[in-house]
N, C-alpha and C positions, 0 to 999 in steps of 0.2 A: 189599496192594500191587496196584496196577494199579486208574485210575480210571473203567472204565466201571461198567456198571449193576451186576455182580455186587459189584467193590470198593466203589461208592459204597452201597450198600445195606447192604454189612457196616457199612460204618464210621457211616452215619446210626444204625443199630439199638445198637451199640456205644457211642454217646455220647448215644443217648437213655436207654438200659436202665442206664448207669453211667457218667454224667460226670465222674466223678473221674477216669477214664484219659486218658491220654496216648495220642492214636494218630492216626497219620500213616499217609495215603493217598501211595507212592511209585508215580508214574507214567512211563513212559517217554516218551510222546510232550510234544508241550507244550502240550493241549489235553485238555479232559476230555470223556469220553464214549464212548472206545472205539470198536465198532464199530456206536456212531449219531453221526452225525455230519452237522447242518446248514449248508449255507452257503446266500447270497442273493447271485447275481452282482448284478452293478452291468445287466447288460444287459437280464436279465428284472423286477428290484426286489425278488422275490420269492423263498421258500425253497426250496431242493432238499433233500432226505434223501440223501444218496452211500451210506449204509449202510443199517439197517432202517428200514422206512415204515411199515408197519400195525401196527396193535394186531391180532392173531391171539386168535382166541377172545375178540374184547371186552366182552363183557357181563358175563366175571369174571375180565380181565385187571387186574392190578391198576395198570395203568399207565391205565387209565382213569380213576380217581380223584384219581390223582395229577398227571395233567396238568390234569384240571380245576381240583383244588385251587391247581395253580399258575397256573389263569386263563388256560391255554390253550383253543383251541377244535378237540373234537372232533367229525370231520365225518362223518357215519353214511351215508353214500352208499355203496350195495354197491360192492363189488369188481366191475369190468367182466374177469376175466378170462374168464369162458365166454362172451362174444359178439365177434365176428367182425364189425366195422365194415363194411355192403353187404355181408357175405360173400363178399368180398374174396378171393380162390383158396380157399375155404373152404365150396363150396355148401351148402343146407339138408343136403342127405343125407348128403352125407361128416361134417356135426357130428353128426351121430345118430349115425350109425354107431362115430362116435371115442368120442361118451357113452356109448354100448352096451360099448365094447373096455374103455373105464376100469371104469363100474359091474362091471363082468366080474372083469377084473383084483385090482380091490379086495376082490371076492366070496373071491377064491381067497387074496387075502397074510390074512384073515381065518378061513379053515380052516385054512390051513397055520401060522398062528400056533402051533397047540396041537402042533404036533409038536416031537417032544423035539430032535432035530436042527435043527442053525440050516443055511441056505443063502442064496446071492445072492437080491435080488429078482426078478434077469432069471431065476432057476429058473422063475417063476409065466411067467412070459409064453407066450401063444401062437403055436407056432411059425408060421413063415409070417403071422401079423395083419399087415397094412399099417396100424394102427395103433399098434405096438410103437415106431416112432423117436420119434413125441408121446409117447409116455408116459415114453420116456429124456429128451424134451427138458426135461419138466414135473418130471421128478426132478431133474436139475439146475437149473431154477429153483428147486425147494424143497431138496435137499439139498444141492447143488453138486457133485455128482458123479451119476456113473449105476447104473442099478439093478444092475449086473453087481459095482458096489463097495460095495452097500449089504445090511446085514444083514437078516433077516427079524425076526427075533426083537427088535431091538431096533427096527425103525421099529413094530412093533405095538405099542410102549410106547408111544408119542406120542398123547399126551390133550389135548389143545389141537383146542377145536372151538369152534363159532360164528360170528358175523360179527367179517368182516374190516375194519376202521374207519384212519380216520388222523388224525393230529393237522398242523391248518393251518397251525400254524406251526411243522412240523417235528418230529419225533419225537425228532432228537438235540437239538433245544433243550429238549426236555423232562427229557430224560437228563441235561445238563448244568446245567440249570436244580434239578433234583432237589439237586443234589451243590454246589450254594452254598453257599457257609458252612463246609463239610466242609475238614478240614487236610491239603489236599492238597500234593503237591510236582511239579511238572512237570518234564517232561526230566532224569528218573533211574531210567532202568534199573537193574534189582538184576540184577545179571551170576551171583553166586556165594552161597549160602546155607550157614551154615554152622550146622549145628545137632548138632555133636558135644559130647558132656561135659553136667556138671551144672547150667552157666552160662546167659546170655542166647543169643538167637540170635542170631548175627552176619550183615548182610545187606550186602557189599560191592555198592556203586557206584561211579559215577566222581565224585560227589562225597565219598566216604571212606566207611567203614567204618560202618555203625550196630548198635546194639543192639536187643533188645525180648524179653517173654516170651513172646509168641505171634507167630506170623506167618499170614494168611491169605494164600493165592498164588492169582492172579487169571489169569493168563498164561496166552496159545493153548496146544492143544497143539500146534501148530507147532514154535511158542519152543522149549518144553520138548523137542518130539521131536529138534530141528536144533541142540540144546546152547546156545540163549541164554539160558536158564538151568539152570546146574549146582549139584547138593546135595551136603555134607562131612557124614556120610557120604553115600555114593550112594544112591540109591529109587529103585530096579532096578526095580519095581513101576510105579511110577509112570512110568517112561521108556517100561514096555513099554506102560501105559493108553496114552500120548498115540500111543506109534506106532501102535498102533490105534483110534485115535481122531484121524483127521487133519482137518486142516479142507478141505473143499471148497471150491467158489471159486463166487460168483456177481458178474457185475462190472455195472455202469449203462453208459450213454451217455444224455447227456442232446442233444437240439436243440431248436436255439429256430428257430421256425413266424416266417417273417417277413409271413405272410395267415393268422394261426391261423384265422380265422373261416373259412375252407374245409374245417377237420376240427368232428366234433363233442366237447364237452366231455363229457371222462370215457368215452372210446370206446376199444376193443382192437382188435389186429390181434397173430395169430399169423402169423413172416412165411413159414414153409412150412411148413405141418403135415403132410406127407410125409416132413419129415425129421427128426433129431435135433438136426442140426447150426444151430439155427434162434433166434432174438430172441422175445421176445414186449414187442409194445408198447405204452404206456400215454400215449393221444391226449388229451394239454390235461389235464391233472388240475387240479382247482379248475377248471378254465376257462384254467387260463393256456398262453400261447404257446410252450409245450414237450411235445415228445415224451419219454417216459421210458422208453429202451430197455433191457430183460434180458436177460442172457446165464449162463447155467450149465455147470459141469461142463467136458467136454473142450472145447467152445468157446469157453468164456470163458477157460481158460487159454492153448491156441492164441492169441485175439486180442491177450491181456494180453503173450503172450513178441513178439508181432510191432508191440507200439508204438503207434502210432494206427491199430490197423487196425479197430478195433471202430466209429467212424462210419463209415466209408467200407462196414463192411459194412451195417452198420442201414441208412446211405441207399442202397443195393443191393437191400436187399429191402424198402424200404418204395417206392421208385421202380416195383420192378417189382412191385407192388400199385396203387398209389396213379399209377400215370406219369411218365415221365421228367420232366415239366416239374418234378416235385417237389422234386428236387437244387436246383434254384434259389431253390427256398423254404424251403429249412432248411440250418441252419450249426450247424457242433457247438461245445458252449456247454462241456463238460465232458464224462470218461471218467474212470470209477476205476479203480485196479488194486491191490485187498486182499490180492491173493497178494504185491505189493510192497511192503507196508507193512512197514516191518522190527520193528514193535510188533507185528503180532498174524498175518502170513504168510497171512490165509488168508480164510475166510469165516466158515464155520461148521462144528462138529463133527459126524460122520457117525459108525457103528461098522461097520468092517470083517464081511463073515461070518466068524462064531463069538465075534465080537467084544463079543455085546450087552452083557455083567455089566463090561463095564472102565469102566462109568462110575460103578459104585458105589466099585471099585477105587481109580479117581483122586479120587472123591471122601471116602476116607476118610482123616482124620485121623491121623497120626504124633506120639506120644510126650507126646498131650494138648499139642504149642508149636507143632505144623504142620499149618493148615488149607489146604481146598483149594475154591475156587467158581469161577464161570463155566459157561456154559451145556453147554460138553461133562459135565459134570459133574450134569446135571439129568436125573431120571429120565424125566420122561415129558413135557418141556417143552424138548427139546433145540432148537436151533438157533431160539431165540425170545430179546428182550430179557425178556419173562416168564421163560423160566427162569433166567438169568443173573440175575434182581433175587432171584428166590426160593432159590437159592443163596445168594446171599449173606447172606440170614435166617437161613437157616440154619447157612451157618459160623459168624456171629454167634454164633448159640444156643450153638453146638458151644464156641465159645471163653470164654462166659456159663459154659457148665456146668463148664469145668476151670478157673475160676479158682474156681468158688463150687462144688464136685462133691458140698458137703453137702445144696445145695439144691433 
């Protein structure tokens, strides 16, 4: 259940390996793809990503193959985010000094890894650095929360390295493009699971009641933490993985450039790296006539509960970078808000300190009929469509092995 990349990949691998089944992808929203998700307004002609953009570690992501396969075009242009467009409030000496605080920083969550104690990341920081709020800021573009909420033990599981790439025509058209053909059902939330007794599972919806012998559960932990959905018997277990495992929040704002050709393509702008509280932005990607602004962590949920305030701040601090005349050259085209989406609540999953083992937790299997995938659920590929697809292999496998347990 549930048709982004982890669902869509169970169910692909599912009726490749055994076409004889019968199995249905039950989706809540009315769109596949989860948390990738492309649109192309009418105003720019062109694709936006609202959700994940990059192939992260691409050179053995496996979403690189597969968008090729599917005839999309992947763009190998590095990641612009270590450069600072003019160096823009951001002079040559303060970006050493910030690469000095990080390499530093990194130096230290890499020794303290081995210690038997888990603690916050903001344990590693040093006190007093004036480069401590970029390094919260950077944690909430990557985590969606700050290092004060994020565990040590478990970010040093995260194996996902390499270059960072994108697909041109969108990375959730890829995701969605993937999952053609697959029997899926849109706009049916499964509310209540019922997997007591020696029978079928039972998966109430609001379109009726259904059956099955297996069920893979795709769903945030949000969902699961905030009771949209509930298990007969309880998995006590599993309620406590997801509250510890919440999703953080990373939200867009996109503006469309109405003299793009005064910024350069494919250019960044950090809009204070003094603070935490701050955007980081992505000038003209492809070339085109939009800015792609980021927000993490407590910022982006501040902006997300105050409404449209997330352009009004982007063009705040890109004005006082860039100069006031600049308001008059950019108009906001779109703003997400994933902590609003009432299909998935949130971003992506983090683990609480002391939290790191609950994603094996959540990811394990109940009574050989209840699986479990999505990327909170991924050991060392967490908060990637990569590990959401390779989850869902693996529930696959997991549900491969209890129908066939002789083989």
């Amino acid at each position: 259940m549930g048709a982004g990349a982890a669902g869509l990949a169970a169910a692909r691998r599912l009726s490749e390996r055994r076409p004889e089944l019968r199995i249905r992808v039950l989706e809540a929203a009315e769109r596949t793809g989860g948390r990738a998700r492309t649109i192309v307004p009418p105003a720019i002609g062109a694709p936006l990503d609202l959700g994940c953009g990059w192939l992260h570690g691409a050179e053995s992501n496996p979403w690189l193959p597969i968008a090729e396969a599917l005839g999309l075009q992947v763009d190998r242009t590095p990641a612009p985010w270590d450069v600072q467009y003019r160096d823009l409030g951001f002079p040559p000496e303060d970006q050493t000094a910030y690469a000095a605080a990080a390499e530093a920083f990194a130096a230290r969550q890499a020794a303290a890894a081995r210690d038997p104690v888990d603690r916050p990341l903001a344990a590693l920081l040093e006190p007093g650095n004036p480069w401590n709020p970029l390094l919260d800021a950077v944690s909430g573009y990557v985590s969606g929360a700050e290092l004060a909420d994020l565990s040590l033990h478990d970010s040093a599981r995260y194996r996902v390295h390499g270059s960072d790439w994108r697909v041109a025509e969108g990375y959730g058209r890829a995701v969605a493009a993937y999952g053609a053909g697959l029997p899926v059902t849109l706009g049916t939330p499964v509310t209540r699971i019922d997997h007591g007794g020696a029978g079928p599972v039972r998966l109430e919806t609001p379109r009726g009641t259904l059956q099955a012998g297996a069920v893979i559960v795709t769903v945030s932990t949000n969902v699961l933490a905030e009771g949209g959905l509930r298990f007969a018997p309880a998995l006590t277990d599993k309620m406590a993985a997801a509250q510890d495992l919440p999703l953080g929040l990373a939200n867009k704002v996109f503006l469309h450039l109405a003299t793009p050709e005064a910024l350069p393509a494919d250019g960044h702008l950090i809009g204070n790296p003094r603070s935490a509280r701050t955007g980081a932005y992505h000038l003209r990607p492809f070339g085109r006539p939009v800015i792609e602004g980021y927000f993490g962590g407590a910022l982006a949920r501040d902006l997300e509960r105050a409404g449209d305030a997330a352009a009004a701040f982007a063009l705040d601090e890109l004005a006082g970078l860039l100069g006031a005349a600049f308001r008059r050259r950019a108009s906001c085209l779109t703003v997400t808000r994933w902590g609003r989406n009432p299909s998935v609540r949130g971003s992506y999953a983090y683990a609480r300190p002391g939290a790191a083992g609950q994603r094996a937790t959540l990811a394990a299997p109940v009574e050989g009929r209840l699986f479990f995938a999505g990327e909170a659920t991924s050991p060392d590929a967490f908060t990637t469509v990569r590990g959401a697809y390779e989850s869902g292999l693996r529930a696959a496998d997991e549900v491969l092995s209890a129908l066939d347990p002789g083989r």
